[in-house]
C-alpha positions in Angstrom: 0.0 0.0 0.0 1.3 3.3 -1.0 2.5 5.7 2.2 1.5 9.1 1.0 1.8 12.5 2.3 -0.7 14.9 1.9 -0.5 18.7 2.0 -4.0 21.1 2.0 -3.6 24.3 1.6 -6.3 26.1 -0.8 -8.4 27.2 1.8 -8.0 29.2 5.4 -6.7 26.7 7.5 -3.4 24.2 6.9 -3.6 21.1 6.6 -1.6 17.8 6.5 -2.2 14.7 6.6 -0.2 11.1 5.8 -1.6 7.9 5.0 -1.3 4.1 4.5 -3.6 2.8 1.7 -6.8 4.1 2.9 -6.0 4.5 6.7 -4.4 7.6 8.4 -1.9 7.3 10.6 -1.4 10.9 11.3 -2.7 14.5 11.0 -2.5 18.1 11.6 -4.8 21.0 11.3 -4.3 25.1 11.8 -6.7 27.1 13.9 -5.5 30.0 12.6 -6.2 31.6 9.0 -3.6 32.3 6.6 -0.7 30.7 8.6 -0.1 28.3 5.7 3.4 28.9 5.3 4.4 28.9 9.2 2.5 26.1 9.9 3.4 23.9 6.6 7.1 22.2 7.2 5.8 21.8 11.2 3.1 20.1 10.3 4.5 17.9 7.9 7.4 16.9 10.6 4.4 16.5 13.0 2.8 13.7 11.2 6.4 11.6 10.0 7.5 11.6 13.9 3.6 10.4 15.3 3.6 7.9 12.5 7.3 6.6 13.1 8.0 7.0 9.4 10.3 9.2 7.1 10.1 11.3 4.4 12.3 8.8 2.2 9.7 6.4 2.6 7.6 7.9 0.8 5.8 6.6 -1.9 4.5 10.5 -3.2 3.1 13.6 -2.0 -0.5 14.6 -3.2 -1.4 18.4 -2.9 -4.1 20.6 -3.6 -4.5 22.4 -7.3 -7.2 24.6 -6.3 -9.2 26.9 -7.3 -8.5 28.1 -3.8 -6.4 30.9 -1.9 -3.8 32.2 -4.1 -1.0 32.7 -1.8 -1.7 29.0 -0.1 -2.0 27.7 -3.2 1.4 28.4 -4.2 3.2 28.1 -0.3 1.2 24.2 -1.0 2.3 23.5 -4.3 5.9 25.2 -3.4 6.5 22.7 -0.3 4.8 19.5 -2.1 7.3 20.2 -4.9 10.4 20.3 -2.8 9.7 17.2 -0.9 9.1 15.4 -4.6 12.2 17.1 -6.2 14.8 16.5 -3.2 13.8 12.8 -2.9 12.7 12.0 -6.5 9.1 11.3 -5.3 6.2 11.6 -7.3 3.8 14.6 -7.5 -0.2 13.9 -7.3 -2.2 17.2 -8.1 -5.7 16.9 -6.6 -8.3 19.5 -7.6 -10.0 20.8 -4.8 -13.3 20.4 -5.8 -12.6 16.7 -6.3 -11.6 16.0 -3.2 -14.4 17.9 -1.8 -16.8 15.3 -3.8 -14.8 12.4 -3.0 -15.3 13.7 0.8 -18.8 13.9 0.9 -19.3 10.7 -1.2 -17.8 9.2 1.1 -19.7 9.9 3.9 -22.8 8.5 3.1 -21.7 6.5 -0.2 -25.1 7.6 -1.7 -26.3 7.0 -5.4 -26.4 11.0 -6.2 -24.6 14.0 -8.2 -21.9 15.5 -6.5 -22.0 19.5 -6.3 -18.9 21.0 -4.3 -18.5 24.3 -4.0 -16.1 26.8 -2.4 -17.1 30.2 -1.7 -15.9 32.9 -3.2 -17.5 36.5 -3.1 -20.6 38.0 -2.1 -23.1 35.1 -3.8 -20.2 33.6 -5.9 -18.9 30.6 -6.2 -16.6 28.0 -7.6 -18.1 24.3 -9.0 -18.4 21.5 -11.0 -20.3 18.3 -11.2 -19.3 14.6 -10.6 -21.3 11.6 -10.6 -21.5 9.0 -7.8 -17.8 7.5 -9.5 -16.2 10.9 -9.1 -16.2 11.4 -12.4 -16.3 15.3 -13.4 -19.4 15.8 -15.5 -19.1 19.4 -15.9 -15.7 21.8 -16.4 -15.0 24.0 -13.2 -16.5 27.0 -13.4 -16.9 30.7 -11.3 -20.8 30.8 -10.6 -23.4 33.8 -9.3 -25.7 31.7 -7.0 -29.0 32.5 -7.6 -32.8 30.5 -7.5 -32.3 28.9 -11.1 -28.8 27.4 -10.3 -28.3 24.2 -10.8 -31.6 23.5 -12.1 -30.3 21.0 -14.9 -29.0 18.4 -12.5 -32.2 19.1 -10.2 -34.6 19.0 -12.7 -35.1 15.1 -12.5 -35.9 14.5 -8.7 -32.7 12.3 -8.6 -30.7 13.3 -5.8 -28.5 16.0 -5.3 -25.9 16.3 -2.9 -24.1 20.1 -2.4 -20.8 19.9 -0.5 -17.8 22.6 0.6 -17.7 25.9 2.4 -20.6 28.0 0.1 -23.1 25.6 1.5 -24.7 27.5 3.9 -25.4 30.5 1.3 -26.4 28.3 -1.2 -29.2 27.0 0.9 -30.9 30.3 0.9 -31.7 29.9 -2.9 -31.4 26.4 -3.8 -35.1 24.7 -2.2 -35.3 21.8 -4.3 -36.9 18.9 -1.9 -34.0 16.7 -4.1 -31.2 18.9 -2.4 -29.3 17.5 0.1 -26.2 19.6 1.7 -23.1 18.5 3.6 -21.0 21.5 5.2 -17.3 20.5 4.5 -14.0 22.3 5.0 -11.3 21.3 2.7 -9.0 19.5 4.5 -5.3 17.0 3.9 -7.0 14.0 4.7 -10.3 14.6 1.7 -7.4 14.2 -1.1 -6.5 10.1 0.2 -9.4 8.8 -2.3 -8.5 11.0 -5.3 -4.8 10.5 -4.9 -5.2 6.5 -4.7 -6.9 6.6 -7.7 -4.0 9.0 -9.5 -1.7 6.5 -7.7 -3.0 3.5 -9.0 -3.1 5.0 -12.3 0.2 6.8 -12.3 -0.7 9.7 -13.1 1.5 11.8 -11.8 2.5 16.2 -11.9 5.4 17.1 -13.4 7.4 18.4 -10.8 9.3 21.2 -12.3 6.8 23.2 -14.3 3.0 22.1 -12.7 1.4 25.3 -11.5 -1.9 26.0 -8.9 -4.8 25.7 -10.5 -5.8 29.2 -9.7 -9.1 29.9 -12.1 -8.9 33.4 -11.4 -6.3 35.5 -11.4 -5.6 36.9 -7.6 -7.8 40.2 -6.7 -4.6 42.6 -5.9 -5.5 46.2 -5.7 -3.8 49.5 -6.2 -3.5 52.3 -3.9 -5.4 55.3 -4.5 -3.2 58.2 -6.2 -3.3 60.4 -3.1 -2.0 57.8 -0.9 0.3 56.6 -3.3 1.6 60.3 -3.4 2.0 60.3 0.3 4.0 57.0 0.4 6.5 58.3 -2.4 7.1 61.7 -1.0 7.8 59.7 2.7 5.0 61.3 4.5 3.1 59.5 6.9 -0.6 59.0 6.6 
């Protein structure tokens, strides 16, 4: 059975998590937002000491593709990468939303379509659709949440599972009696099912030039002239 390590980082909170086949042997996850990259390497360490097991055993390190947090994203990716390139272990890319299906499948192991979504602005978010397989029926896309959403894959009373973080604003449009939701946070130990599978198949990243799937490009603003004006002429404001 493949020992793999696996690293979360496209949402607020870090994540790691290491596994034997389908069993865990150990696992850490941050309290605190955005602490991806002071949290990452401890975590990591963390889970090869509980477990008694080093990173040369390794069979591969799965991480987290996104669409997700830009800056964890690419701290993720970034620390994935130099595990893989310094011991010549394969890379397994997991898209987010995948492992957020393969998580909520797997709670219930219902006969249903798989909806995860991960929040983005105001009544925005990002999705896709898989079957009960975790097969991707539809591409990822950036979606405005409103009453007529989803309405294709409702439309035929089989049932539909929602899953992620945009759950609980997706429930004040989405009344179908078919709907069913699951609150989930992304987390390392959701990508085990999806990463078995890419292991089995060999299907692995390439670990030079693979890249975070980001979907979006990251919102970075500007200051304001006036501001900007200050800051260059070394006043304070």
């Amino acid at each position: 059975m493949p020992l793999l390590l696996h690293i979360e980082t496209s949402a607020e909170f870090c994540s790691v998590c290491l596994s034997e086949g389908t069993t865990i042997l150990a696992s850490r996850e941050g309290t605190e937002r955005f602490t991806h990259a002071a949290q990452i390497t401890v975590f990591v360490e963390a889970c090869m000491n509980e477990a008694e097991r080093t990173l040369a055993e390794l069979s591969a390190v799965s991480v987290s593709m996104g669409p997700g947090s830009y800056t964890g994203l690419r701290i993720g990716l970034s620390a994935a990468k130099g595990i893989c390139y310094a011991l010549d272990k394969p890379l397994i890319g997991i898209e987010t939303l995948e492992a957020l299906a393969s998580a909520a499948y797997e709670l219930k192991k219902e006969s249903a379509v798989y909806i995860p979504m991960i929040d983005a602005r105001r009544m925005e978010v990002y999705t896709a659709t898989f079957d009960t397989a975790q097969k991707k029926l539809t591409n990822t896309e950036a979606l405005i949440l409103t009453e007529d959403s989803f309405a294709e894959q409702l439309k035929n009373n089989k049932k539909v599972v929602f899953c992620g973080n945009a759950v609980e604003k997706s429930q004040t449009v989405i009344t179908a009696s078919n709907a069913d939701f699951q609150p989930l946070i992304s987390i390392a130990s959701h990508l085990i099912g999806p990463a078995l599978r890419k292991w089995e198949a060999k299907e692995f990243e390439d670990v030079a030039y693979s890249a975070p799937f980001y979907f979006k490009n990251p919102n970075i603003t500007t200051p304001k002239p006036n501001v900007l004006n200050k800051i260059m002429n070394g006043k304070n404001i």
